[in-house]
BALOBA-1460 file (C-alpha; in Angstrom, 3 decimals):
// residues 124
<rec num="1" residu="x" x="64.619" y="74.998" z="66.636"/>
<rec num="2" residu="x" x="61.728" y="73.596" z="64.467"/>
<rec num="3" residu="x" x="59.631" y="70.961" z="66.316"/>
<rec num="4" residu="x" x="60.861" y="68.198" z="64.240"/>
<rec num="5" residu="x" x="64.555" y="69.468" z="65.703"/>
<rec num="6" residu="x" x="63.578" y="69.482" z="69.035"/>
<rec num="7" residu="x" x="62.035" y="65.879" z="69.238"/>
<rec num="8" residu="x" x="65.284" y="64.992" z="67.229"/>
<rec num="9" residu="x" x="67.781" y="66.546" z="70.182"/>
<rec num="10" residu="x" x="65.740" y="64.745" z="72.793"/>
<rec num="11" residu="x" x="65.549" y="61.488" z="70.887"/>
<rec num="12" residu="x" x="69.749" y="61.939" z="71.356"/>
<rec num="13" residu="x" x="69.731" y="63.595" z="74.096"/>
<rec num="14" residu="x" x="67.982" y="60.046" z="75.439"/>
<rec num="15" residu="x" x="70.308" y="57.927" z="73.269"/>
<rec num="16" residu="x" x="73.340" y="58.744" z="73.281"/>
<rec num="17" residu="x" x="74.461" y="58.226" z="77.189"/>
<rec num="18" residu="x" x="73.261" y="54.486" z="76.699"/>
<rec num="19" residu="x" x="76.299" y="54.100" z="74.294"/>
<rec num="20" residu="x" x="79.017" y="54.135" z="77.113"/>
<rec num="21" residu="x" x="76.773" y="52.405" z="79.352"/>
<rec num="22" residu="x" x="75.161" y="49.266" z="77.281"/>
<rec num="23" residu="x" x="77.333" y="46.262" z="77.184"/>
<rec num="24" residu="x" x="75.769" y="44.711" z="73.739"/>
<rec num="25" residu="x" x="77.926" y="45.564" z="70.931"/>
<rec num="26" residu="x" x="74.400" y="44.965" z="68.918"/>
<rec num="27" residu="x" x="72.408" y="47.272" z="70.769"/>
<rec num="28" residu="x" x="75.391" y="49.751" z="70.548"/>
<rec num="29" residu="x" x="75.631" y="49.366" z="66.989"/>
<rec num="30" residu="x" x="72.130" y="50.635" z="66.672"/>
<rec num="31" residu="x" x="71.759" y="53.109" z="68.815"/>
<rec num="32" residu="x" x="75.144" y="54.932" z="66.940"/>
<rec num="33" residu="x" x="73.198" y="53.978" z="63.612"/>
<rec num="34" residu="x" x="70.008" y="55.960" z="64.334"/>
<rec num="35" residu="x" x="71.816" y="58.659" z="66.144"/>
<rec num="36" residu="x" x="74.130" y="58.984" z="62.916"/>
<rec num="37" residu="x" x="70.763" y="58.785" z="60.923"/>
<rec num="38" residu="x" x="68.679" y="60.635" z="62.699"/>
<rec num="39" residu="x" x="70.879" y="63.733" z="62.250"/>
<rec num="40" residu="x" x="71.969" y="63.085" z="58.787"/>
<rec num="41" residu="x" x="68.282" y="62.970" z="58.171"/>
<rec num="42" residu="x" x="67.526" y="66.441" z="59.949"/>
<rec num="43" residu="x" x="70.049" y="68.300" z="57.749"/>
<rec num="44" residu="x" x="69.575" y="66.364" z="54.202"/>
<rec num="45" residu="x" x="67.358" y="69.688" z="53.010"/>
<rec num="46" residu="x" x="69.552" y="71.991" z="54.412"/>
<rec num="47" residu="x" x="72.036" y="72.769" z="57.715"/>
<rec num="48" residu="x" x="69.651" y="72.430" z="60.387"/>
<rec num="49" residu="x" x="71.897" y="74.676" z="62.606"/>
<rec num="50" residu="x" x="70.084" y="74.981" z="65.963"/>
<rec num="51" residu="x" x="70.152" y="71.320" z="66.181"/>
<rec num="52" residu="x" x="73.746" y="71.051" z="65.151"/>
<rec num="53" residu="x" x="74.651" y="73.942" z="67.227"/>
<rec num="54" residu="x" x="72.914" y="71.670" z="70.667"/>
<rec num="55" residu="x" x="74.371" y="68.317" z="69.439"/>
<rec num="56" residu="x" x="77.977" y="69.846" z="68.930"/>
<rec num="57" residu="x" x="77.354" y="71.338" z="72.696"/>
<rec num="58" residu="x" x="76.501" y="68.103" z="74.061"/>
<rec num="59" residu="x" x="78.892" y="66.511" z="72.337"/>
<rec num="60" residu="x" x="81.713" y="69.348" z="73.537"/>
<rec num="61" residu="x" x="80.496" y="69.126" z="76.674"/>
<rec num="62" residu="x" x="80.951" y="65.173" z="76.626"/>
<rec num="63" residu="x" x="84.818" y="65.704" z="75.720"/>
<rec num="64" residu="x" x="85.555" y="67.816" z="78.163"/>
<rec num="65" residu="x" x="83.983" y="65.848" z="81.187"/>
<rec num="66" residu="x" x="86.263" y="62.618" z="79.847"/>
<rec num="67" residu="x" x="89.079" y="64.896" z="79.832"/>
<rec num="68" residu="x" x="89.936" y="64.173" z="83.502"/>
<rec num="69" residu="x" x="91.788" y="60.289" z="81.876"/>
<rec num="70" residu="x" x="95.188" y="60.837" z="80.325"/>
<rec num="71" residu="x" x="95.395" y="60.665" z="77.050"/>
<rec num="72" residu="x" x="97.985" y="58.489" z="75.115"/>
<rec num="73" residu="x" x="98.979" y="58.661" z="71.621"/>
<rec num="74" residu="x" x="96.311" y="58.571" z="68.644"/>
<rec num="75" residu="x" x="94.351" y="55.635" z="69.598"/>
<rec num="76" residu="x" x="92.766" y="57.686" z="72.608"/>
<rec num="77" residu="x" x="93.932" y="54.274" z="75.323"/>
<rec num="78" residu="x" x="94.025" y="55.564" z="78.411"/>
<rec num="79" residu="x" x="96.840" y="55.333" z="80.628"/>
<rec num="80" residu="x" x="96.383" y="53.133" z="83.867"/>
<rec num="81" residu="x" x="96.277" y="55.941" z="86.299"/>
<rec num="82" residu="x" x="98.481" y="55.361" z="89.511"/>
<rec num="83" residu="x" x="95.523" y="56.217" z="91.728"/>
<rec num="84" residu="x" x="92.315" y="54.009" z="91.404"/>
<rec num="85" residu="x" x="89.729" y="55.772" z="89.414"/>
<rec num="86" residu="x" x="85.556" y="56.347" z="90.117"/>
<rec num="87" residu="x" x="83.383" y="54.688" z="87.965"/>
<rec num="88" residu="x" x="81.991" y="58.217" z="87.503"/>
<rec num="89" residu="x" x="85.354" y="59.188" z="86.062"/>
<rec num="90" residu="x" x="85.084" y="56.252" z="83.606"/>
<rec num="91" residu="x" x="82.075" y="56.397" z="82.600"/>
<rec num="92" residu="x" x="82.934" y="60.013" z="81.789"/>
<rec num="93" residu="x" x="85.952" y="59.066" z="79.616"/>
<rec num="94" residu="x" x="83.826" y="56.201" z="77.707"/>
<rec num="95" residu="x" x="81.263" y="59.088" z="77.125"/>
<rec num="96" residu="x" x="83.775" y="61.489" z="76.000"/>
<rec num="97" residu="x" x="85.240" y="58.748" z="73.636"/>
<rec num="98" residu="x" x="81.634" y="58.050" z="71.924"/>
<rec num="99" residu="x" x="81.565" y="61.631" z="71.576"/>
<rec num="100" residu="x" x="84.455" y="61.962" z="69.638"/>
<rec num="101" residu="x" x="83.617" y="58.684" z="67.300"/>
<rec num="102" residu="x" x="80.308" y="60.261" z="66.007"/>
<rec num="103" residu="x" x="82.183" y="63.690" z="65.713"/>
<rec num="104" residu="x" x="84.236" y="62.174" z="63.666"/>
<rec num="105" residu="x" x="81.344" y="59.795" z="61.871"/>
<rec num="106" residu="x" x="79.241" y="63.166" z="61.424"/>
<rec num="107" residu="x" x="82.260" y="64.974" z="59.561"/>
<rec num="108" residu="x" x="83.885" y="61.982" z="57.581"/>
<rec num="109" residu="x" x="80.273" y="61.388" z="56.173"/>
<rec num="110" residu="x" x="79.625" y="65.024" z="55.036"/>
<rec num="111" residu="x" x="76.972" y="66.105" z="57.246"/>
<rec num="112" residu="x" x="79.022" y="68.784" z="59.410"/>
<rec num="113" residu="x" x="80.824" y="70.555" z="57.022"/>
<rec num="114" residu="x" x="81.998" y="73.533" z="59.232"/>
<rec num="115" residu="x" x="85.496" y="72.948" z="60.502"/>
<rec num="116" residu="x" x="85.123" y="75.576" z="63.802"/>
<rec num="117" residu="x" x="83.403" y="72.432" z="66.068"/>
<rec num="118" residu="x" x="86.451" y="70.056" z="64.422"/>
<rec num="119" residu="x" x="88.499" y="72.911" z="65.749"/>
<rec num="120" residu="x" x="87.586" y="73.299" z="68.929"/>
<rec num="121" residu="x" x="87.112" y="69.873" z="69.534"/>
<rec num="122" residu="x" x="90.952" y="69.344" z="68.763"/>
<rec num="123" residu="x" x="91.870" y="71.888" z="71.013"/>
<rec num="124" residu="x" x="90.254" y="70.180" z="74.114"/>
C-alpha cells in the first residue's frame, strides 16, 4: 500500500467506528461523507486495491461481528430478542449496519466495481 493508502486506511480506520457511536445525525453525515470521499478519491486514477482489499476486510469483518442480532426482512430491523442484549452486542449490530450502508454507497456510486466483496458480503 502506497503511503497516501495507508494514511487513507487509518484516517477510516479512526472514522468509521464513530458512526455507530455519535448521536449527531450532522456529525454522522460527515464523517460517512469524507469516508465515502476519501476512498472515491484514492481510486479516481485507478483501483487502488490494497486499500480496497483492507477497507472491504474491515468492513467484512464489521458484518460479521453484528451478525449475532436477528435479522428481519430487507430493511435489516432487528428483532427484539427475548433475552436482554449487551450494549457490546448492539453496538456491534449498529457497526455492522454502517458497514453495509457504505458497502452499498461504495458500489451504487461506481467506485467498487468487483462483485466478489458484494458476494461475499450477501452470503454473511
Amino acid at each position: 500500500m502506497s503511503f497516501d493508502g495507508l494514511i487513507v486506511f487509518r484516517l477510516l480506520k479512526s472514522l468509521f467506528p464513530l458512526l455507530p457511536r455519535t448521536s449527531s445525525s450532522t456529525l454522522r453525515s460527515y464523517i460517512r461523507k469524507t469516508i465515502l470521499s476519501d476512498i472515491k478519491v484514492a481510486n479516481i486514477r485507478s483501483q487502488n486495491h490494497k486499500l480496497n482489499r483492507a477497507v472491504q476486510a474491515m468492513l467484512f469483518s464489521m458484518v460479521e461481528r453484528g451478525m449475532s442480532g436477528e435479522v428481519v426482512g430487507d430493511k435489516g430491523k432487528l428483532r427484539a430478542a427475548a433475552a436482554p442484549t449487551t450494549d457490546r452486542d448492539s453496538h456491534n449490530t449498529d457497526e455492522a449496519m454502517w458497514a453495509v450502508i457504505l458497502t452499498k454507497e461504495l458500489w451504487r456510486k461506481g467506485v467498487w466495481l468487483v462483485p466478489l466483496f458484494i458476494l461475499r458480503l450477501s452470503n454473511v
